[in-house]
Every structure is written in C-alpha cells, then in structure tokens.
N, C-alpha and C positions, 0 to 999 in steps of 0.2 A: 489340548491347549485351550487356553481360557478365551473365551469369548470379548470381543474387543468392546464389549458395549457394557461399563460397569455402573455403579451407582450414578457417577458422576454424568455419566451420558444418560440416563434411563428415566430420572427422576422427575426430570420435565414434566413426564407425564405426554401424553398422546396430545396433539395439536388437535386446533379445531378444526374443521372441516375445510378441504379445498375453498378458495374462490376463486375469480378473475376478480386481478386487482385493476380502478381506474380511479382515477381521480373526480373526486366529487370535487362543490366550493370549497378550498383547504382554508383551515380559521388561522388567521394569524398571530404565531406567540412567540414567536423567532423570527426575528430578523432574516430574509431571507439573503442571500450572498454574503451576510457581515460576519466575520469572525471575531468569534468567542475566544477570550484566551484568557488562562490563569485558573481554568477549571479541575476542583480537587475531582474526587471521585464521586463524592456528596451531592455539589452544586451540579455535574455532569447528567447524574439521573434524573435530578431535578429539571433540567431543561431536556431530555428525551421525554420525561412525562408529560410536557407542557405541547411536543412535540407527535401526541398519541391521537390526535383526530384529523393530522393532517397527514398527507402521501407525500412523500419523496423519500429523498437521500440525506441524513445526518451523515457529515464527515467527520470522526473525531481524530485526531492526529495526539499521540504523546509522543515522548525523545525517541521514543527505536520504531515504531509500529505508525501504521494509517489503517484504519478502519474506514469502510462504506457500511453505513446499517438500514438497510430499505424498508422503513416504516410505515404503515396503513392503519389508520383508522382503528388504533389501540393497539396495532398489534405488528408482531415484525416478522418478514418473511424472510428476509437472508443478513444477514453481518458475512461481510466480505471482506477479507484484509489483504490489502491491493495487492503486495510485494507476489503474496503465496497463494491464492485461493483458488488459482486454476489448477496448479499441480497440488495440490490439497484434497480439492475437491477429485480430479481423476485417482488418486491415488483409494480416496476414500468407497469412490464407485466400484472402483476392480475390487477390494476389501471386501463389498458387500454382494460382490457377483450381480452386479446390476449388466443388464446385456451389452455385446461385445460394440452393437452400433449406437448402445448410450455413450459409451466410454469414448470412442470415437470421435463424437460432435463438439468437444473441448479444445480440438485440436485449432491452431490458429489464432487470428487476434477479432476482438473487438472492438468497434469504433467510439463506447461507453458502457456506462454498465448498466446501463437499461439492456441494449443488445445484449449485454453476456445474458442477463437475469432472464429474457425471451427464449436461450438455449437453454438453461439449466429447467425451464417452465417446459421444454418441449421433452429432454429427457426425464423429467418426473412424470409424464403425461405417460409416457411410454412405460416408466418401469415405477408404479408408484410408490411401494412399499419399500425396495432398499432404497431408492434416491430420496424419502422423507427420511432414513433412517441414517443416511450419509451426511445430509444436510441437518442433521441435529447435531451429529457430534461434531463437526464444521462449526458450528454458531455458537455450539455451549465452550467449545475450544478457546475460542474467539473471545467469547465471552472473558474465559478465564485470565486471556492473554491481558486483558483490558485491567480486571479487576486485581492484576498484580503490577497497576502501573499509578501512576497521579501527576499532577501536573497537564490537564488535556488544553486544547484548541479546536472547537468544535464548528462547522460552516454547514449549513440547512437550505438544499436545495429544493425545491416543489418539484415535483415530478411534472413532467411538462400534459398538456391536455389528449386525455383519449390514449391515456398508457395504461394497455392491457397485458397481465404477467398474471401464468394461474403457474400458483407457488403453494406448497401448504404454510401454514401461518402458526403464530404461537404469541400466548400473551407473554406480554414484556416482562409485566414483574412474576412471573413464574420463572423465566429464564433468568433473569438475574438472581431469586433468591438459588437454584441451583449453583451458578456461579459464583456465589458470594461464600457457600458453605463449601465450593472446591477449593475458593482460595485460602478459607481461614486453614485448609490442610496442608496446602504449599508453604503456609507464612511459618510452620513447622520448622521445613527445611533449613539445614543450616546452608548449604552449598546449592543447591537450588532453588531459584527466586523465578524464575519463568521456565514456562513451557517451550517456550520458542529459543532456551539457549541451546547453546551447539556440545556434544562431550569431545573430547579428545583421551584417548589409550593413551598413558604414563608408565604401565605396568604389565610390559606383555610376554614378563614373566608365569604369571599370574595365571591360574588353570581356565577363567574364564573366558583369557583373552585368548585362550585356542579354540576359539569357537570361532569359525569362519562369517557367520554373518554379526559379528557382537564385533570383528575386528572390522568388517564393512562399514560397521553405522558408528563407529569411535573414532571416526577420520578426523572431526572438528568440523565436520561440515553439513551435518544432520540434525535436524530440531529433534527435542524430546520427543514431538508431536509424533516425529517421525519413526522414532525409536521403540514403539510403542505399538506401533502399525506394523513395522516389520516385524515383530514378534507375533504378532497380532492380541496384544497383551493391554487390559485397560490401562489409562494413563497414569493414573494414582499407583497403581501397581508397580508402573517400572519406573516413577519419580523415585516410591521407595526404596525399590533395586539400587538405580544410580546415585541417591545419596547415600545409599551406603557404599558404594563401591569409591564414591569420593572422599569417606571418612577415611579409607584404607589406602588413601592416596593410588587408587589402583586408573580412575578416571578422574581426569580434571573436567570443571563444570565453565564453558567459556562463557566469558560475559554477552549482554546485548551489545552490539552496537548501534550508534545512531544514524538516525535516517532524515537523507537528504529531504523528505518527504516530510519530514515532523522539525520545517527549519527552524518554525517561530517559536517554538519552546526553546531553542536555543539563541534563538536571537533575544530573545527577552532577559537573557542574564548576560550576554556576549552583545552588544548593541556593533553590528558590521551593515555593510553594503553590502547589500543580496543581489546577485547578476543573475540572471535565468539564461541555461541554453536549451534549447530543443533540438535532438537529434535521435534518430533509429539507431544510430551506434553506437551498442555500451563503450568499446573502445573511446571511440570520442569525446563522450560524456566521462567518461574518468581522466583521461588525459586532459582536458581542460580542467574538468574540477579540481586536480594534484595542482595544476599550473597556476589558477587564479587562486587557491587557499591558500599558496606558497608566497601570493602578493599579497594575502591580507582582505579579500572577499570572501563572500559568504558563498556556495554556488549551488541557486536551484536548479536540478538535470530532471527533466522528463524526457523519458525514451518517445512517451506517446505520443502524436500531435493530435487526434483527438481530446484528447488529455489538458493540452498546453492553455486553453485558454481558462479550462477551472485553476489550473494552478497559476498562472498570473493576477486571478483574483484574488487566489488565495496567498500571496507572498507577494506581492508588490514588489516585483522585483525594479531597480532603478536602468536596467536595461536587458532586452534580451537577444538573443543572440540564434538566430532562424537558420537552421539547416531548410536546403532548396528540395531537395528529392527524398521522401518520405513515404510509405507504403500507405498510411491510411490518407492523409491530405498531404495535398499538395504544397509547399510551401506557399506560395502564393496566394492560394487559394485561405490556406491561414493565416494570411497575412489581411484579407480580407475581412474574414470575419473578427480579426482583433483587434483593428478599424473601425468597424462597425457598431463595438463595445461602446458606450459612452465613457466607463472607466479608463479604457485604455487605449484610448483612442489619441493622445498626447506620448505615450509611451517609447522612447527612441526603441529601434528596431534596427540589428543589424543582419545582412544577410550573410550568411556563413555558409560558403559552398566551394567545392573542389573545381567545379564550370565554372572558371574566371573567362566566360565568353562576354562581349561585349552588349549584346540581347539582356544577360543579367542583370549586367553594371547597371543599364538604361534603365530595366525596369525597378530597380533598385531605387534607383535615385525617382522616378516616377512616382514612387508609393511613397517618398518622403524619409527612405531607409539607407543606410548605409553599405558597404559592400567592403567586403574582405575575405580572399580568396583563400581556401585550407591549404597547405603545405603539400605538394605532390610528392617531395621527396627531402633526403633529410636537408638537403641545403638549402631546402627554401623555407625551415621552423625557425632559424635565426632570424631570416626577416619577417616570415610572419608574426613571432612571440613581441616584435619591437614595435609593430605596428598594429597589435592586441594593444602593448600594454598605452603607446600614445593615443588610441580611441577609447581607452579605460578614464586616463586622465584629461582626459577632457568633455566626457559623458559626465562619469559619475566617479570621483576624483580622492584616494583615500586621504584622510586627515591628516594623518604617519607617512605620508611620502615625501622624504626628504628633497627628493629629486625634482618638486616640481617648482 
C-alpha cells in the first residue's frame, strides 16, 4: 500500500532547524485584536507577510473553516484548524507510529493554544522525526483547505511575553507555493471542491462498496482528509478515486457547511443581531442556537470558556449569555475577566444556569448581570423560551418583530 506521504506532503522540502520560540520586540503591521474582513486570498497572504517578523497567532476565519496559524519571525510553526486538529493530529501520529505515550498526551482539553502548542512541542521533543512528519502533512492540509476558499477575516494576536514552544518551523512562502500547486489540482475536480467535504455511499450495489472499510468512511461523516488516512493512501490519490466514483453516481461528494465560528463572513451579506452563548454543552449550544435562529438572530456558540473572551472580541456579539459551571473557568471567574476588557466591559451579560439558587441571582445582579434559570424539565421550556425571548426584546431587540 502506498505510502501516505505524496508529492503534495513531501515538496515542502525539510524545515529548518528546531528552535525555542519567544517573543522578541514584535514590529507592528497588523492591528493587533482588530478584525480584518473582506479579504480575498491575495490581500490575505499579503498581510500574513507583513505579519513575518512578529510572533503570535493570525486567526483567519472563511464561511465553513477557522484557522489558528502560529507565526515567528518569518516563519510558521503549526496552522491549527480549531474544529479538527486535535483528532487530526492524533490520528496523523498513530499513522506515523509515533510512540504509544505521544499519542496519549492529546487526550483532554486545553485552556488556549499556546497550552495545546507546549504539548504537541513536548511530543515532537520526544518522537522528533514522525511528529515533524505528521505536523507537515497537518499544515500543508490546512494549507490546502484555506487555498480552496476566499472571502477571509483575519484577527492578529502577539504572542503574550516569555512564550517558549520548541516546534520545528518552516518558511511561509515555501508552504504556500506547495499549497497553491495542490490546489490548482483540486480546482480540476468537478465534484470535489475541498478536502474537508464529507462522501456519502448512493451505490452499494457497486462491487466497491463491498469493501468493509470503504462502506465505514462513505457514511457522510468523514473528511476526504480522513478517507485517505484510512487507506493510508496520498490525498490527491484518493481525491482522484472519489471524483471518479462521483462521476458514476456511485458516491455523493457532500457540501461544506458553515461555521458558527466564521459568523462575520456571513453577517457581512445577511446584516443580523449576533447573541453569543458560552456553554460546555454541545446540546445546549445547539438547542439554543435552533431556538434563537428560528427568531431571527445570528448565534455565536463557544463550547470553550477559555476561548469565550477572544471570541467576544472577535464578533461583538449585542449580548451574551454565561453558562455558571464550566470545566476550564469558572463562570464567574469569566465573568471577571470580561470586565476587566476595556472592550467589553459595557457588554450586557446574562447568567444562564440550571442553579436557580438565590447565592446566584445575588451574585448576578452584583456583577451588574442578569439571571435566567435553564429549564429543569420540559414544563418549565415554555416559560423559560417566553422569558428568553422578553430579555431578547428588550436587550437587543429584532427590527422584524412585529410583536413589540
């Protein structure tokens, strides 16, 4: 079986030598916390170059994808695409038979992506040749995923001071011209347009589809990325595969969808009211998002609450809405530091918790916030949903409500 590492991964060329990355004086040429938006793919590399002698974090965001791309001093150490890149990256370590207590130390969460990038620095430490060899086809992936998109929004954070992460590194413009000659192969395709769509089996009449792990990865729930690894087959190789098998209607090629993460590309052709919730509960976070898109908002969900205060930056949302018990902070506790923001420091804040105890309410209303108790059971969604949407219209209030 072919070796998962083809043109498209290999061409890069061998990175330069380890370092420990820190921050020097960063020169300033980006804005830093201001968001960029309306950027083609042109003007995008144009401000990651402008972007090459200072450390940190470029956010770029297009309609279905969010990228993290951790930049030093010419040169770039990881592109991280937030949704996927923990099970990505573990998937890509086992791939490369990196040891069993690298694969290991992915497990869990991180409180930002400096932390993660300190683990993934401590498992290259450890196993250095497959984890440079994993983390390239990780980045050039990434890469590709970016260069089959347009339309970005891009936010530049400085790495904050005395941030050490020994990473191997790679110059920029070598990884994008590889990336750019993977895409001109894609833009080929008639049926597939990204790496990261999903296939779905139409056809399992079809002698292919009696192959047991070809019917596994045809569920409609598996990136090409992925499809490609479990063959352990280059990527260009089995794009070619599945757009042929899509000419012969044997697999359908599903579309992207968009990401709550990439809102402002769509708020810039849809002009809404963006509400932000923060909660550790996917359930949550979609059952409100169904509920308040149904009224006519826009709705930014972060699981993370480490997370929650870059994306408040980044989305202005007209109100947010604070789950109390959280694994990485505390509700409160980020309630504090989003206080503390000179930005957001006017920002109405509601507290959304299951503990309708009176301790809360007080401290609630202490911090200047509101309080509205989650629904314990189903009889009490009718009155929570009526007193959702009367602190809606009277927050931040939709234009189209006939009702008010």
């Amino acid at each position: 079986m072919s070796s998962p590492t083809d043109n498209f991964h290999s061409s890069a060329g061998a990175p330069n030598a380890p370092q420990v990355l820190y921050e020097g004086e960063s020169i300033p040429s980006i804005p830093a916390g201001q968001v960029l938006t309306n950027l083609n793919r042109q003007s995008l590399l144009a401000m990651l170059e402008l972007l090459q002698n200072n450390i940190g974090i470029a956010r770029v965001n297009s309609a279905h994808l969010c990228w993290n791309l951790f930049i030093t001093n010419g040169t770039v150490a990881l592109i991280e695409e937030t949704a996927e890149f923990i099970p990505t990256l573990q998937r890509k370590l086992k791939l490369h038979k990196t040891s069993a207590s690298a694969q290991t130390q992915l497990t869990g969460r991180f409180p930002n992506s400096y932390a993660l990038y300190r683990m993934v620095g401590q498992i290259y430490e450890q196993d250095p040749e497959a984890t440079r060899t994993a983390l390239k086809e990780v980045m050039l992936e990434n890469l590709l995923a970016l260069f089959l998109e347009d339309d970005f929004t891009l936010l530049w954070q400085p790495a904050p001071n005395n941030t050490k992460i020994h990473l191997p590194i790679w110059k920029l413009g070598v990884l994008v011209e590889t990336a750019q000659r993977a895409a001109q192969q894609w833009q080929q395709f008639q049926h597939l347009h990204h790496p990261y769509q999903t296939v779905q089996l139409i056809d399992d009449d079809n002698t292919i589809a009696q192959i047991p792990l070809f019917i596994k990865m045809t569920t409609g729930k598996h990136r090409i990325t992925q499809i490609a690894d479990s063959f352990q087959q280059p990527l260009i190789r089995t794009a070619i595969k599945l757009e042929k098998l899509a000419q012969e209607h044997i697999v359908a090629v599903l579309p992207l969808s968009h990401s709550n993460e990439c809102l402002n590309f769509i708020i810039e052709k849809d002009p809404v009211i963006k509400v932000m919730i923060v909660d550790d509960s996917p359930l949550i976070l979609r059952q409100f998002r169904d509920l308040l898109d149904s009224w006519g908002y826009a709705v930014v969900a972060e699981q993370s609450a480490a997370n929650a205060v870059f994306t408040m930056l980044e989305h202005d949302p007209k109100v947010v809405f604070l789950d109390l018990n959280m694994p990485e902070v505390h509700g409160f506790e980020l309630l504090k530091q989003i206080r503390r923001h000179r930005k957001l420091s006017e920002i109405p804040i509601v507290i959304l918790t299951a503990e309708n105890s009176t301790t809360n309410s007080f401290r609630a209303k202490w911090a200047h916030c509101r309080f509205l108790s989650k629904p314990r059971t189903g009889k009490d969604t009718s009155e929570f949903r009526q007193q959702l949407r009367e602190l809606l219209r009277e927050v931040c209030p939709l234009p189209s409500d006939t009702l008010l």
